[in-house]
N, C-alpha and C positions, 0 to 999 in steps of 0.2 A: 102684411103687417098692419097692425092696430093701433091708432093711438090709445095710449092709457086713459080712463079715466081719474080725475083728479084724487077720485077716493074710491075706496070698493066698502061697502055694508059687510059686517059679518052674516047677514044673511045670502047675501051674494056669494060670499067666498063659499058658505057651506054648501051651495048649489053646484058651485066650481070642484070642492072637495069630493062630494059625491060622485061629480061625473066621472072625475079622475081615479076613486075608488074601484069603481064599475068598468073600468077599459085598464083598470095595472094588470095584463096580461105580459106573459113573456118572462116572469124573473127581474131581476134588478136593473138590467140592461135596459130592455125593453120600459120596465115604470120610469127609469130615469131620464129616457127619451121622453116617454111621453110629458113627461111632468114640463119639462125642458120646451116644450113644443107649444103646451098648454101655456107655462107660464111666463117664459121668455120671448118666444116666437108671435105667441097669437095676442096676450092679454098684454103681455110688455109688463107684467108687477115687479118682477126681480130681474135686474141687470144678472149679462154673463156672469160678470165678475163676484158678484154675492151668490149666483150659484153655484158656481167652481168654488169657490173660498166654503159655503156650506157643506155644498158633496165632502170634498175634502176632510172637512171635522170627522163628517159623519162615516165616512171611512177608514177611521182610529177607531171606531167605536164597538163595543161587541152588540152582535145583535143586523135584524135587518138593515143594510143601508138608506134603501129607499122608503123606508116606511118612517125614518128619521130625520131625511131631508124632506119628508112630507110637513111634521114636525116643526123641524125648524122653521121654514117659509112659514107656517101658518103662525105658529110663534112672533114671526119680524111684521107680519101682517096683524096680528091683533092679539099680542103674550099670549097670555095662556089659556084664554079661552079659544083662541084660535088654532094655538097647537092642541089641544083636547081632540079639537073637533077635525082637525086636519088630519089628525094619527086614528084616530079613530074608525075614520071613514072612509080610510086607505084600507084596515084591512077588515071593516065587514061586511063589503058583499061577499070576499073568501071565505068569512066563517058562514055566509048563510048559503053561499056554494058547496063549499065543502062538507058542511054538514049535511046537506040534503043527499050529494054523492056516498057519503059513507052511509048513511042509513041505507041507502039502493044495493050499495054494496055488500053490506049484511044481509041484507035480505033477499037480492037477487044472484049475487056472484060476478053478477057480469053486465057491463054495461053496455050496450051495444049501440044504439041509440047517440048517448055523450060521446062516447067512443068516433062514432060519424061526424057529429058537428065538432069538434077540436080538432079532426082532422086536417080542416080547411082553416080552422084559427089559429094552428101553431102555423102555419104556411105564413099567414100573414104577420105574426109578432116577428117572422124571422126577418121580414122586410122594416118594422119596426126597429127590430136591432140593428141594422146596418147603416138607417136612418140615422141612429143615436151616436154610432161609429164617425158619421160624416160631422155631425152638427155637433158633438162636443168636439172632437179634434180641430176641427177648422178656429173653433175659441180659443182653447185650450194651445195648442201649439203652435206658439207666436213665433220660435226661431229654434234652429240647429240642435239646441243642446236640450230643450221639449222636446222635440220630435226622439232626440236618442234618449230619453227618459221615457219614453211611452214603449218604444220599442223591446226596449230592455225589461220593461216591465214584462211586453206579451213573451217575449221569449222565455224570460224564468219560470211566468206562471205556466204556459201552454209545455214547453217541451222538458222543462227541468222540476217543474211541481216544486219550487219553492216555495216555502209555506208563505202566503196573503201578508201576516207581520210586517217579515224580512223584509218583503219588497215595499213595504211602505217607508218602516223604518228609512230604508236605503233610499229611497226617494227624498224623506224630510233631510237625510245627511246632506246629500248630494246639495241641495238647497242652501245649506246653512255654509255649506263649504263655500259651495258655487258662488254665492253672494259676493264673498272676497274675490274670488277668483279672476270673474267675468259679472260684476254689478249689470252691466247693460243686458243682460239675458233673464233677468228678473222685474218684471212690472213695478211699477212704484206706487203704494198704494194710493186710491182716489183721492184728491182734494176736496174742502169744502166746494171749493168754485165750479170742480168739475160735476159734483155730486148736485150743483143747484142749477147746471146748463145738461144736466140728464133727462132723457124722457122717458123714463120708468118709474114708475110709481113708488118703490119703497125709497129710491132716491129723492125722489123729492118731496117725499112727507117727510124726511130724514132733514133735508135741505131746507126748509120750511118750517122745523122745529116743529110740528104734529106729531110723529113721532120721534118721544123722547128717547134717552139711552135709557136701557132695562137697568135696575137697582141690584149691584154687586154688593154684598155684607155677607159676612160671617154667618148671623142671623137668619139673613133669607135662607144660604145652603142648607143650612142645617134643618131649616124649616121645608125646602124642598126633600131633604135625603128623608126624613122622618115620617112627613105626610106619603110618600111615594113607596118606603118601604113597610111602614103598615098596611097598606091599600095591598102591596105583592104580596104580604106574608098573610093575612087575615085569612082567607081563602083556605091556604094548607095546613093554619090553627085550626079551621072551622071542623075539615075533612077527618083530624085526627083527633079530635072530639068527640065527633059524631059518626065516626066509622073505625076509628082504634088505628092503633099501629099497624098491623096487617095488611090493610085497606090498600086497594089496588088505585085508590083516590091517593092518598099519602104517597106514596110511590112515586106515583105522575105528578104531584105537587114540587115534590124536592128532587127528582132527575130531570124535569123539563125547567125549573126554575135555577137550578144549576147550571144547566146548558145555555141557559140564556144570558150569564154572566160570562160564559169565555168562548160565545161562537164569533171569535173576530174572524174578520174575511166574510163573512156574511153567509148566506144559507150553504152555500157550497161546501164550506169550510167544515161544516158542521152535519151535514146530511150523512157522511159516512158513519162518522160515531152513532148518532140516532140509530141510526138504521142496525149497526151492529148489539147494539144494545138490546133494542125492541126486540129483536130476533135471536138472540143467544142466550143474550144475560137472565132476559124476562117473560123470553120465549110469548111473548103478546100478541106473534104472526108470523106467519112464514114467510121466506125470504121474496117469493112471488107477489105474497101480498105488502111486503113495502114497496117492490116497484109499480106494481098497480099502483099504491097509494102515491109516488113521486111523481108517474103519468098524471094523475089526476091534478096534481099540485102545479106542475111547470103549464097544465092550458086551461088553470082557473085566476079570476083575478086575486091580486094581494100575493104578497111574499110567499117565495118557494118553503118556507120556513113553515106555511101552516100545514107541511104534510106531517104533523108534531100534534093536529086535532085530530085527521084522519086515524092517526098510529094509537092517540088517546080513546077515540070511538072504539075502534074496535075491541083495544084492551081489557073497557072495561065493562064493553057488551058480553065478554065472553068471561068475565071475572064480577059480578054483578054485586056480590058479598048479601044476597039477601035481599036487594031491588030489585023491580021487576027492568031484565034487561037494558030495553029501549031505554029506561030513566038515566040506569047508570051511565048506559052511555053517553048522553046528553050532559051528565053530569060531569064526566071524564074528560070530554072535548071540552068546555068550555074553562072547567080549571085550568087546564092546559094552555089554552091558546090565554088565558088571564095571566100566568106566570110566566108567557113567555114573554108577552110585548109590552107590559107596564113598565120593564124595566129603560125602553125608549125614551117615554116621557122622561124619566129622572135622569137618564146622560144626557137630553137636550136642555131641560128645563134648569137643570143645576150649570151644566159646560158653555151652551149658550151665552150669556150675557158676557163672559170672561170671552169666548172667542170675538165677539164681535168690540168687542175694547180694545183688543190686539190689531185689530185691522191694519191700524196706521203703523205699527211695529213690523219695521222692514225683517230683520231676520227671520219672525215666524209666517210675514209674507213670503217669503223668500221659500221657505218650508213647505208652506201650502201650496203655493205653485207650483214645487218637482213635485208635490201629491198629487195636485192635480193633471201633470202631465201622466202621472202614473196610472190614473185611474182611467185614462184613456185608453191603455195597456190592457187594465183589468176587463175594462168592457168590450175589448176588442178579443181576450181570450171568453169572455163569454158568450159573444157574440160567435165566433168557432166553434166553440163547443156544441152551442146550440142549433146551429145550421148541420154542423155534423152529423148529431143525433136528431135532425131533422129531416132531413132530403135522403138521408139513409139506412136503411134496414137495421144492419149491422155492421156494430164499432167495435173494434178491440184495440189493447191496450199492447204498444210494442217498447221494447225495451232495448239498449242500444247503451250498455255503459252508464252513464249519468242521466242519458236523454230516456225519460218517457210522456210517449203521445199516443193519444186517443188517432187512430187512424178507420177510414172506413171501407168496406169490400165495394170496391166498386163496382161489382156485378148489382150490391142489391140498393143502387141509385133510386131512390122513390122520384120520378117522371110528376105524376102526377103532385108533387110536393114540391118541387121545384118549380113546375109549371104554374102553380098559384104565386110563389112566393115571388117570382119574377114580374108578373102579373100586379103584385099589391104591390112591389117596390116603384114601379113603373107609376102607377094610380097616382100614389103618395107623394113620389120625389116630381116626376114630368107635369103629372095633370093637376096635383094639389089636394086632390083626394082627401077629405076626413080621414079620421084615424077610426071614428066608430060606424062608418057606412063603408069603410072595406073592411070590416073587421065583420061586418052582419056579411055581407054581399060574397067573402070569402066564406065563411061559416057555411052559407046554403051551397054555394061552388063543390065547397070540400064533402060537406055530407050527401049529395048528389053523385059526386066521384067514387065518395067511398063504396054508397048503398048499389053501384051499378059493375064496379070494376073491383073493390079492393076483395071488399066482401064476398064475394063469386070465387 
């Protein structure tokens, strides 16, 4: 543990945003640990409790979670230039990962190579995730009626597939009830006093009066919804302008930018529709090459959500309308991945300033904390899921009345996937291990493993 320093530069932070950028492997789980690790654990800028109270927000929200609560923190760190640059940097090493994967993939089929070195890096994100399991639970669930709010969560989501909402909703209930119920099983939100005997930075620039409260009005909203929503729509005016109605550009302008206003639950939530869409409705790939493109997506950095550039590259490498392929396609991913995540900034940039007002407002504290216990549920079903379809060949889906789960054949136990992953958990949680020199040091493991045993 680190003492904070008294101030961070916004060129510091963007140095920090970057890193953070370049190692969000794993899905929302895995960024949210890291983020967690990076910026509670190691640098001390945001208290537990401002990052549970933010996750939380950003778990109402549609759209990526972690690329929100990247956002937000960079936001409390330094408005809005801060979250620009915080949200920004979160996902584009993905777009410049991803894009380079999808051209390979157009052009070669098949990636053998990438295919070798992610072998060894999902091994290690899965240790990542179970990481992020320990260290938000152990904040997060402070007594009895948390711990059966988290659980309840994993149960509905993992074996009853209750829709992501419900179980939030029913978490904010439980809270607002609860508060009457049993007051002592809900935190009280910080005091000034405690906020100025804090050793975390956003507290005590807070404490300190350095940083002021962000300007709530009418005025600003509407000045944020206006500026944010010309910026998302300019892009799809441009395409159907200059390529017509028809245009496989237009298309991907207004089904990706639709998607991106009701993907609550976060990419999970929303990867089956994509997926069904692209391959039925618009027939833009077959159904092998969306889950190549999901493969690619769950062991690059930045949200599971940019396999929505992937699904754009190739749409519109193969529907060109009159450009020379490669352009379109370039063209296609990039609108896409533009209308998917600008709509982040605007639910943090306009919800923000109104959540952090609330703080001191016991009842919707009260809310955010069964959220917060909940989202310990959520990361703990993604945290399964992902070791499942990690360590094992093949999962299928059983069904059982009310109950279904992802189960896996235990014959096809991937040894060599476990044996790293136990490997980097061990590194990380016993020896202290960096997060981005077992994440290299697994990478070479895995691709070694794979180029001598799997591939044979």
């Amino acid at each position: 543990m680190t003492i904070p320093a008294k101030s961070v530069s916004l060129r510091e932070a963007t140095r920090v945003w970057a890193k953070i950028g370049w190692l969000s492997f794993g899905g929302p789980a895995g960024q949210i640990a890291l983020m967690h690790r990076e910026l509670v654990e190691q640098r001390r800028w945001i208290s537990d409790a401002r990052f549970l109270h933010a996750l939380s927000y950003c778990m109402l929200l549609p759209g990526p979670e972690a690329q929100q609560l990247a956002i937000y923190i960079g936001w409390l760190m330094h408005r809005t230039r801060g979250g620009v640059i915080a949200g920004t940097l979160f996902v584009l090493p993905g777009i410049l990962v991803i894009g380079a994967l999808s051209w390979l993939y157009v052009t070669y089929q098949h990636l053998p190579a990438v295919t070798a070195v992610f072998f060894g890096l999902k091994a290690t994100i899965l240790a990542v995730v179970v990481e992020a399991v320990i260290r938000v639970g152990r904040r997060a669930l402070k007594n009895a009626l948390m711990l059966a709010i988290a659980i309840s969560a994993f149960l509905a989501l993992y074996f009853f597939k209750v829709p992501f909402p419900l179980v939030i909703l029913g978490a904010a209930l439980i809270g607002v009830v609860g508060l009457h119920w049993h007051p002592a099983s809900f935190p009280k939100p910080a005091s000034a006093a405690a906020l100025a005997q804090s050793d975390y930075l956003i507290d005590q620039r807070i404490a300190s009066g350095e940083l002021t409260p962000a300007t709530r009005s009418l005025r600003r909203s509407i000045v944020v919804i206006v500026v944010c929503g010309v910026l998302w729509a300019s892009p799809v005016i441009v395409a159907f302008l200059l390529f017509g109605g028809a245009s496989v550009f237009l298309q991907q302008g207004t089904f990706f930018g639709q998607a991106a206003l009701v993907t609550f639950g976060g990419a999970y939530a929303v990867l089956a529709y994509v997926a069904q869409r692209a391959v039925e409705t618009y027939a833009w790939l077959s159904p092998g090459e969306m889950l190549d493109g999901l493969a690619l997506a769950e062991t690059t950095p930045g949200p599971l959500i940019m396999v929505v550039q992937y699904v754009a590259f190739i749409a519109a490498f193969r529907h060109p309308g009159g450009l020379p392929p490669y352009v379109a396609a370039v063209i296609g991913s990039l609108l896409t991945t533009w209308v998917t995540f600008v709509p982040c900034f605007l639910w943090i940039f306009l919800g923000a300033p109104y959540v952090e007002s609330l703080r001191s407002n016991r009842i919707l504290s009260a809310a955010l904390s069964s959220i917060t216990a909940a989202v310990v549920g959520v990361i703990l079903n993604l945290s399964v899921w992902f070791a499942v379809h990690t360590i094992f060949r093949t999962v299928s889906q059983h069904v059982a009345g009310p109950i279904r789960v992802d189960l896996p054949a235990w014959r096809s136990l991937n040894l060599a996937a476990l044996g790293l992953s136990l490997a980097s958990l061990i590194a990380m949680l016993r020896f202290k291990a960096g997060m981005g020199r077992t994440l290299i040091a697994s990478s070479i493991a895995g691709a070694a493993i794979w180029a001598v045993f799997v591939r044979t």
